[in-house]
C-alpha positions in Angstrom: 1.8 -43.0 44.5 1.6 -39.4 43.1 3.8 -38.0 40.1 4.9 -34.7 39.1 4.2 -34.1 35.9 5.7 -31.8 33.8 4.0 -31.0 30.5 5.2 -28.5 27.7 5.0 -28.2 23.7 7.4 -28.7 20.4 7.3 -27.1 17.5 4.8 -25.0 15.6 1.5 -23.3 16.9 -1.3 -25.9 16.6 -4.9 -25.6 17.1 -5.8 -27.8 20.3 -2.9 -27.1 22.1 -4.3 -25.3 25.1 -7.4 -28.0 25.5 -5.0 -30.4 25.4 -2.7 -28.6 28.8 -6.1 -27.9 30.4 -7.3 -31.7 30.4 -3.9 -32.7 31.4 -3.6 -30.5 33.9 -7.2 -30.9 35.3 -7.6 -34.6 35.3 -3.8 -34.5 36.9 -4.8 -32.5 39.6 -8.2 -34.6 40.1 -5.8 -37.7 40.5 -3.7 -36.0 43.4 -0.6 -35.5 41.2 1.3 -32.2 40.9 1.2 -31.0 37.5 3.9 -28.4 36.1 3.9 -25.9 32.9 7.8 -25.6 31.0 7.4 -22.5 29.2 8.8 -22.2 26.2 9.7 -25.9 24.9 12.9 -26.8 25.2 14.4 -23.5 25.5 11.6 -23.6 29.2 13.5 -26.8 30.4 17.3 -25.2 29.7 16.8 -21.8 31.4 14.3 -23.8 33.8 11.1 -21.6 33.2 8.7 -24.1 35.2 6.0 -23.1 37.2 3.6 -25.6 39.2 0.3 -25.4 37.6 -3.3 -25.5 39.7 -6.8 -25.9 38.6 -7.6 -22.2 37.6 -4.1 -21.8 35.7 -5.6 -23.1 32.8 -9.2 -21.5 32.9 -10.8 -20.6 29.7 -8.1 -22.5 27.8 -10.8 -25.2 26.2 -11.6 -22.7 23.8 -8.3 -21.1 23.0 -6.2 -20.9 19.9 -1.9 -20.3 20.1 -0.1 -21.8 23.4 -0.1 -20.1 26.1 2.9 -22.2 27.2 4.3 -20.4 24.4 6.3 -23.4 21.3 9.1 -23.2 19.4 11.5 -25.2 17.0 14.4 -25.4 19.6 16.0 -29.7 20.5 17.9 -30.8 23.4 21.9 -30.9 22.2 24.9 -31.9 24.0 25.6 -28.5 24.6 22.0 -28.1 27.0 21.5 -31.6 28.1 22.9 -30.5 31.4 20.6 -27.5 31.7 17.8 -29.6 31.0 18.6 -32.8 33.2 19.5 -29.9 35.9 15.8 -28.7 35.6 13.9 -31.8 35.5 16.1 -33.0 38.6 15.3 -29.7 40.6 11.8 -30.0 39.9 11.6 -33.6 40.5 9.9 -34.6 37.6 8.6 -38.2 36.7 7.2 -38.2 33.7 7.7 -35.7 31.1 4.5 -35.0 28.3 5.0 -33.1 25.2 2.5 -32.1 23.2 3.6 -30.7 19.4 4.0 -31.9 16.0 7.2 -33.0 13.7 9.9 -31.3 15.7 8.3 -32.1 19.7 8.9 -35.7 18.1 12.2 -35.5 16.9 13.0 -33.6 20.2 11.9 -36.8 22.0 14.0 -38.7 20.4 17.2 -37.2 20.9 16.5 -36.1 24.6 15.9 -40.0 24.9 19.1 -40.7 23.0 20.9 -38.0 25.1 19.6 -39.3 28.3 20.5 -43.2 27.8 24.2 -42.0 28.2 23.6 -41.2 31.8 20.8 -43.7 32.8 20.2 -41.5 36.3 18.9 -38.9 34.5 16.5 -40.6 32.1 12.8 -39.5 32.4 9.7 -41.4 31.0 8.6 -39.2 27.5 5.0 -39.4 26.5 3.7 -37.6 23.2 0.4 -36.3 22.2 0.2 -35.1 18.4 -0.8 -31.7 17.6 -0.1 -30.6 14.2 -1.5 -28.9 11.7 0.2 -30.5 9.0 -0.8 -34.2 10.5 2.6 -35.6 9.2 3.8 -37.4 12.8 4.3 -40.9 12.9 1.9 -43.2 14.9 -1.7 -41.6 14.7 -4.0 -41.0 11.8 -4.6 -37.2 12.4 -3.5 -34.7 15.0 -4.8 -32.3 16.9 -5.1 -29.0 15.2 -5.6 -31.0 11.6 -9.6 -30.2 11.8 -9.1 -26.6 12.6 -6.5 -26.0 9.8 -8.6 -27.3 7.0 -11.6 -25.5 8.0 -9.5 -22.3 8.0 -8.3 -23.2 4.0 -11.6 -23.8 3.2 -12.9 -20.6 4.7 -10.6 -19.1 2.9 -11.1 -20.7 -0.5 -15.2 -20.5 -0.3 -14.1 -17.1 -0.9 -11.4 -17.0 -3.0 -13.8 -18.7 -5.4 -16.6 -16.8 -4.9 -14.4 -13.8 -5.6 -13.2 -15.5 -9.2 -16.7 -16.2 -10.2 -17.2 -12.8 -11.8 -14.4 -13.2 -14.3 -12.7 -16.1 -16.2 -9.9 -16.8 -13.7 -7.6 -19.6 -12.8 -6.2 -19.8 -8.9 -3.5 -21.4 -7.3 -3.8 -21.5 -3.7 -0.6 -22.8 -1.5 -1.5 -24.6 1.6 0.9 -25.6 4.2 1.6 -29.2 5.3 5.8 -29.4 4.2 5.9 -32.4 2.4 2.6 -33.5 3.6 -0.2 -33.4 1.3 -2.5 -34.4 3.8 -4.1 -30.6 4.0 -3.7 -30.8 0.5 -5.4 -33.1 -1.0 -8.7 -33.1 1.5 -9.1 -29.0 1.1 -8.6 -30.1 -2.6 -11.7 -32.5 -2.2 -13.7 -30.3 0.0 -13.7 -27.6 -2.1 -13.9 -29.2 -5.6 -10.9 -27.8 -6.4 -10.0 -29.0 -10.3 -5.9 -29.9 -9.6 -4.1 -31.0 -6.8 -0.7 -31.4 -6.2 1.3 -32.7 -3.2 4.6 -34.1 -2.9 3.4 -37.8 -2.4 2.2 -37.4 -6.1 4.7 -35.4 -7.3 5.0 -32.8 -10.1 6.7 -32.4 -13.3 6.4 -30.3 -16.4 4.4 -32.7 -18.2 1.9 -33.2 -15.6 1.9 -28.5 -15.9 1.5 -28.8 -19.4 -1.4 -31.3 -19.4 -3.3 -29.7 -17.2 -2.6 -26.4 -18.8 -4.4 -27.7 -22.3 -6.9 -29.2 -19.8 -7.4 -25.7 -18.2 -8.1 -24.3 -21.4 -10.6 -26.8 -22.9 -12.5 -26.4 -19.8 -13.0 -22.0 -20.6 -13.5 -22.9 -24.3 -16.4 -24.5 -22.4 -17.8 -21.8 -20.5 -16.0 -22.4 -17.4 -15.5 -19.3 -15.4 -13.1 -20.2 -12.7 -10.7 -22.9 -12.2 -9.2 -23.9 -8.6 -5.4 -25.6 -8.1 -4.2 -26.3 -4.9 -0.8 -27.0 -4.3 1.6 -27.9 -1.4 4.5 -25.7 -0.2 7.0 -28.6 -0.3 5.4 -30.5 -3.7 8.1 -29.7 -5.5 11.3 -27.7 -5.1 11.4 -26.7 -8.9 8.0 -26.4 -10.1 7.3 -23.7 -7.0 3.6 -21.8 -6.5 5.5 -18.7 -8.3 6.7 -21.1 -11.0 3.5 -22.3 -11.7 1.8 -19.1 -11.5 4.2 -17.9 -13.7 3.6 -20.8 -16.6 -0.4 -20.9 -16.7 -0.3 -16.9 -16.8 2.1 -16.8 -19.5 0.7 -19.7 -21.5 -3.5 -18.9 -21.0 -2.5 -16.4 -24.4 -5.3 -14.0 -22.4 -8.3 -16.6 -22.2 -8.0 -16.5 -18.7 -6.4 -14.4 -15.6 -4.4 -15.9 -13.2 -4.1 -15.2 -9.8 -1.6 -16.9 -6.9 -2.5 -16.9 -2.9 -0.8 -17.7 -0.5 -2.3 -19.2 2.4 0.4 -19.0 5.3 -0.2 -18.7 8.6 -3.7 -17.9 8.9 -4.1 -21.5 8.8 -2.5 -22.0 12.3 -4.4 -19.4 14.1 -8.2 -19.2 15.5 -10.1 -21.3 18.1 -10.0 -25.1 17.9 -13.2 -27.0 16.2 -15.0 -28.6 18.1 -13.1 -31.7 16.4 -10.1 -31.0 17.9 -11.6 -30.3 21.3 -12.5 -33.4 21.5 -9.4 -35.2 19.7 -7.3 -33.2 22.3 -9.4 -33.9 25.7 -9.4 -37.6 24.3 -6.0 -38.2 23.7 -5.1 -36.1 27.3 -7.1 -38.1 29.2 -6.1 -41.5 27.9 -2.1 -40.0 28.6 -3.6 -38.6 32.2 -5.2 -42.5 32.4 -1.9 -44.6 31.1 -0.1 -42.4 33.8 -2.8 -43.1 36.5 -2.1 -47.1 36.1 1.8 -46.9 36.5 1.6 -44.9 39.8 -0.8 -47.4 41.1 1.6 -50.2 40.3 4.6 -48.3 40.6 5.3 -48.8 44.9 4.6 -52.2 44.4 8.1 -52.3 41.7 10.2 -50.3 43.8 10.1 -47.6 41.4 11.2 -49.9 38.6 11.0 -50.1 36.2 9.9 -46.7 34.5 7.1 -45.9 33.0 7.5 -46.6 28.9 8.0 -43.7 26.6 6.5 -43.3 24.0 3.4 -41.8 21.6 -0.4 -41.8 22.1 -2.5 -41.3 18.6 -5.7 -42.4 16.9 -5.8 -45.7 14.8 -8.7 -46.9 13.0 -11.0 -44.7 15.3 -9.4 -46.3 18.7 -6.7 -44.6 20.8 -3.2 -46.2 20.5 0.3 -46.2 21.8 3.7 -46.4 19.9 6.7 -46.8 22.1 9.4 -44.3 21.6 12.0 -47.2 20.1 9.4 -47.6 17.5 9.2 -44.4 16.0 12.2 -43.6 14.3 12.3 -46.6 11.7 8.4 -44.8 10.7 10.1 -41.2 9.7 11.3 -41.3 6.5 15.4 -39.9 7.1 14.2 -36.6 4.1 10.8 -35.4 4.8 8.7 -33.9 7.3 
C-alpha cells in the first residue's frame, strides 16, 4: 500500500538538512509513495503551508547548506493542535518525518502527547537528528555535527596563525548549549591548551590555575595560547568574564583576545560526512517505512506504524521509540 509522507524540520539550521529531504523525497517517490514538504516547521503544519513534492523539487539539494523548507523553534500547543490535526487530515498524511535537532525532538513529543487525547487524530512520528550541537538523545552524532567542527576549526587554524606573531592568549566560544561535544573535539583537533564545557564544569579555582599555568607556559617562550570554551559552560564564569580575568591578571606578559564563533558554524555546504550520515539515516527511515506499507493491508490498517527516532550506535543504524525518549533528556539542559 502507498503512504503520503509528509516530511518537515525543527529547530535550528543544520548542515545536512537538504540531503536529508532529497533522499527522503527521492527514494519516497522510487517506492510509489507521495511525498509532501511542510514549510516552515510547525508554524508550515498550523497555517497548512504543504506542497506535494516530485523528483526535480529537490534538485541540487545534495550539496546545499540552510533548509530550503525553511526551520524554526516554534511546538505544537493546545492552542494550534487543531490547526495542525486540520492540516495533516486535509492532506491525508500517514506518517509524519521530522528532521531537526533538540527542539524538532521536544516538538515530537508534545504533538504525540497532544494527539493521544484524541486517538483519531494521532499520526506515526519518525525523527532523523540533525544538529549541530549533537546533544539529541538516541544517536552518537547528528547530522550537521561534521560540518560544524570543520567550520571551528577553519576558523581557529587561523585565529592561531594570526596570534603567532605576538605573545597572545585566545578564547574562542563555540556553540553546542550545554553540550560540550563541539567543544571538547575542536579543543582536541586543534591542540587547543584549555577546554571548558559544561559537563566538566568551571569555577574560579580551575581560572586561577590555569591562569598561573598560562603564565609559566610564556615565561617559557610560548607565543600563543588557545582556550576554548562553551556558550552554556557556565552562567557566571561567561567568555567576557573570562576574558576579562586573564587580561587583567597576565600584568602585560601577554595580550588577550576573545572570539566569538556564532553562527558561522551553522552555515556552508555539508561535508562529505554528513552527506553520507544524512542519505544513510533517510534511507533506512524511507526503508522502515517501506516494510509497514507492505504489511500494513494485511492489519487492516492497524496498528500504526511506531514512532519514534532513527540514529547511529556503535557505527550501526538504530531506532529508539518515541516512549523512550523522554526518560534520556535530562529535565535542565539541552
Amino acid at each position: 500500500e502507498k503512504m503520503r509522507i509528509a516530511v518537515m524540520h525543527g529547530g535550528a539550521p543544520s548542515p545536512g538538512m537538504n540531503p536529508s529531504i532529497r533522499s527522503l523525497v527521492r527514494l519516497g517517490i522510487d517506492s510509489g509513495h507521495s511525498v509532501f514538504g511542510v514549510h516552515g516547521g510547525i508554524d508550515g503544519l498550523v497555517s497548512g503551508n504543504v506542497k506535494q513534492m516530485d523528483w526535480m523539487s529537490v534538485n541540487g539539494w545534495a550539496v546545499m547548506g540552510g533548509a530550503e523548507l525553511n526551520t524554526n523553534r516554534s511546538r505544537p500547543s493546545e492552542e494550534n493542535i487543531e490547526a495542525i490535526n486540520h492540516t495533516l487530515a486535509k492532506f491525508e498524511i500517514d506518517v509524519l518525518v521530522i528532521i531537526g535537532g533538540y527542539d524538532a525532538y521536544q516538538s515530537s513529543l508534545s504533538l504525540r502527547k497532544l494527539q493521544k487525547k484524541n486517538p483519531k487524530t494521532e499520526v506515526p512520528i519518525l525523527l532523523i537528528p540533525s544538529t549541530i550541537a549533537n546533544n539529541v538523545v538516541g544517536t552518537d552524532t547528528a547530522i550537521g555535527t561534521d560540518t560544524a567542527l570543520n567550520n571551528i576549526l577553519a576558523a581557529i587554524d587561523k585565529i592561531k596563525h594570526a596570534g603567532v606573531a605576538s605573545r597572545r592568549v585566545f578564547i574562542t566560544e563555540v556553540m553546542g548549549h550545554h553540550c560540550g561535544y563541539l567543544t571538547l573535539m575542536s579543543a582536541i583537533a586543534s591542540g587547543a591548551e584549555r577546554a571548558y564545557f559544561n559537563e566538566v564544569g568551571v569555577s574560579l579555582s580551575t581560572l586561577i590555575h590555569d591562569l598561573e599555568q598560562t603564565k609559566h607556559r610564556f615565561e617559557n617562550d610560548c607565543r600563543v595560547t588557545l582556550i576554548i570554551t562553551s556558550e552554556g559552560a557556565n552562567p557566571t564564569y561567561t567568555t567576557e568574564f573570562m576574558y576579562k580575568f586573564f587580561k587583567k591578571e597576565s600584568e602585560g606578559e601577554f595580550d588577550v583576545r576573545q572570539s566569538i564563533l556564532g553562527h558561522l558554524q551553522q552555515g556552508g555546504n555539508p561535508s562529505p560526512a554528513d552527506r553520507i550520515l544524512a542519505a544513510r539515516l533517510s534511507a533506512y527511515c524511507m526503508h522502515f517505512i517501506d516494510e509497514w506499507a507492505t504489511c500494513r493491508p494485511l492489519i487492516h490498517r492497524t496498528p500504526l506504524i511506531k514512532s519514534g527516532a532513527f540514529g547511529i550506535h556503535e557505527g550501526q543504524v538504530s531506532f529508539t521509540p518515541i516512549d523512550q525518549l523522554p526518560s534520556l533528556f535530562h529535565p535542565s539542559y539541552r
